[in-house]
N, C-alpha and C positions, 0 to 999 in steps of 0.2 A: 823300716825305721819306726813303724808305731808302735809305741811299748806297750804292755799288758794296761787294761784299766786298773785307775787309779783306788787305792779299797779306800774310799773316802763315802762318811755318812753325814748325812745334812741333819740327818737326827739329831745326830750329837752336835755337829758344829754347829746346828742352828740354820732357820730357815734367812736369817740377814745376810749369812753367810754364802748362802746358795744365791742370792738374789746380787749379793756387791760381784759374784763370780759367773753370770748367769752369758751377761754380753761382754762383748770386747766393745761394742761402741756406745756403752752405758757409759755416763758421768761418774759413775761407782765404779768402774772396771780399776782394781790394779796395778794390772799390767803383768800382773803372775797367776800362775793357773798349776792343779795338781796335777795335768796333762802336757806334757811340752813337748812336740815332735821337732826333731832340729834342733832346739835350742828357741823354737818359738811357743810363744803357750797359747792352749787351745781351751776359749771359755766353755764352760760346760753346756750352752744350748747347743753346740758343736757336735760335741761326742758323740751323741747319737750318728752320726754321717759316720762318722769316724769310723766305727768299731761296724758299723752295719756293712758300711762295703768294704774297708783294706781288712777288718778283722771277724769275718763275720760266723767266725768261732766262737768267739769270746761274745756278740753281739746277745747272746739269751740272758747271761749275766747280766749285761748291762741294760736292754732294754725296759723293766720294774722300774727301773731306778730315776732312767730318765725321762719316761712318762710322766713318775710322781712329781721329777721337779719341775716337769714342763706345765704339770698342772696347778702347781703352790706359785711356782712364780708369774703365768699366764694370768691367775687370780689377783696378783697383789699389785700386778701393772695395771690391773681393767680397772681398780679402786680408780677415785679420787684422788686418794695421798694414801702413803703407806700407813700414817695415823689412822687412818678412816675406816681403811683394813684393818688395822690390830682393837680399832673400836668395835668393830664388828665380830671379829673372830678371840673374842677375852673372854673368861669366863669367873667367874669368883673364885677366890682362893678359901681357904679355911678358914682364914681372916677376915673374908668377906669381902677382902680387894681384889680389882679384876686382874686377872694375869694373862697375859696371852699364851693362847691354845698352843699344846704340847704336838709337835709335829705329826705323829700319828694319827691323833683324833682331827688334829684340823685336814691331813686328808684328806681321811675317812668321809669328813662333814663336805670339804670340796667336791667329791668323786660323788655322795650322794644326792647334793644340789643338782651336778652336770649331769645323773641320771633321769632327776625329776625333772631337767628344762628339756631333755629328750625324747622324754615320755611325752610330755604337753604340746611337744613339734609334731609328734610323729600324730597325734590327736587332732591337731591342729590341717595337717595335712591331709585327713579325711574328712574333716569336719568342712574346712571351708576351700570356699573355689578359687580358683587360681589369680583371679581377678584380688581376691583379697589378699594375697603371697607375693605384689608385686610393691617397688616403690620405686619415687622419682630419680634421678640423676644426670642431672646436665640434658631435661628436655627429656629425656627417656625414660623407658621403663626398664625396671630391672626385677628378676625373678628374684625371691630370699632367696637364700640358703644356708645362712648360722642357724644351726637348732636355735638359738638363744633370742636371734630377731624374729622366728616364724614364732617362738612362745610367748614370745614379748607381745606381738600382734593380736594372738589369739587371746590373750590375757584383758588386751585392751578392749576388743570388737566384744568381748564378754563379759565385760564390766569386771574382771578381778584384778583390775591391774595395782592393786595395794600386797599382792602376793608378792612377794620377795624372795625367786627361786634361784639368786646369785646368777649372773649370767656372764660371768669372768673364765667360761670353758673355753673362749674359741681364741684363734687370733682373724685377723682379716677385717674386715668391713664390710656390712650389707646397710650403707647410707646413701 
């Protein structure tokens, strides 16, 4: 009963559009999805499940796709506000006014930030000792493991912590 993927591009529809479609238990949600198994709709952080195990024919098509949105919208929840995001990710028009970044370049620019916070982990992870890879919680230690909290770490024990390598790659918690 799950029908083929839906040929829908965020490119075009827009990245606001990916993000009001992303959860079912978002305040933005809906309540319709370009996906509906049953007659129930399936938000797009979903699909991926979907198509990987009942369709996992069709999953090479859709796996690109849903990477990218996992990674445009993963970015724009880590923000502050979504304003704070599109303050960050604008760029001048011809007119000299900022416009927000066109879906592919901002990407492009997301995927290369989450390269360089994993370059600086994986540096980070030779450089310093284990002892400096942990933190507290509830009385305990806890080892990292977000690339983005081990770079955060290293960034600070090295005094570069005014470097700004976006760290809106992961989900979870390492607090």
């Amino acid at each position: 009963d799950v029908p083929d993927p839906p040929a829908i591009s965020y490119a075009h529809r827009g990245v606001n559009s990916l993000l009001v479609e992303w959860d079912d238990n978002s305040p933005r949600w809906p309540g319709t999805s370009s996906l509906t198994i049953k007659g129930v709709p399936i938000a797009v952080k979903y699909w991926s499940r979907v198509y990987k195990y009942w369709k996992s024919s069709q999953w090479q098509g859709v796996k690109k796709n849903s990477f990218d949105w996992k990674t445009l919208v993963t970015a724009i929840l880590a923000a502050p506000s979504i304003d704070e995001f599109w303050a960050k990710y604008s760029v001048p028009g011809k007119d000299g006014v900022l416009q927000r970044m066109k879906y592919t370049p901002l990407l492009k620019q997301l995927t290369r930030r989450k390269e360089e916070v994993t370059r600086i982990a994986a540096i980070a992870i030779q450089e310093l000792t284990p002892e400096q890879l942990t933190y507290r919680k509830g009385g305990q230690y806890c080892v990292m493991r977000k690339a983005s909290t081990i770079a955060a770490r290293y960034r600070e024990l090295k005094g570069l912590v005014g470097m700004d390598l976006g760290e809106e790659e992961e989900e979870g918690e390492d607090d």
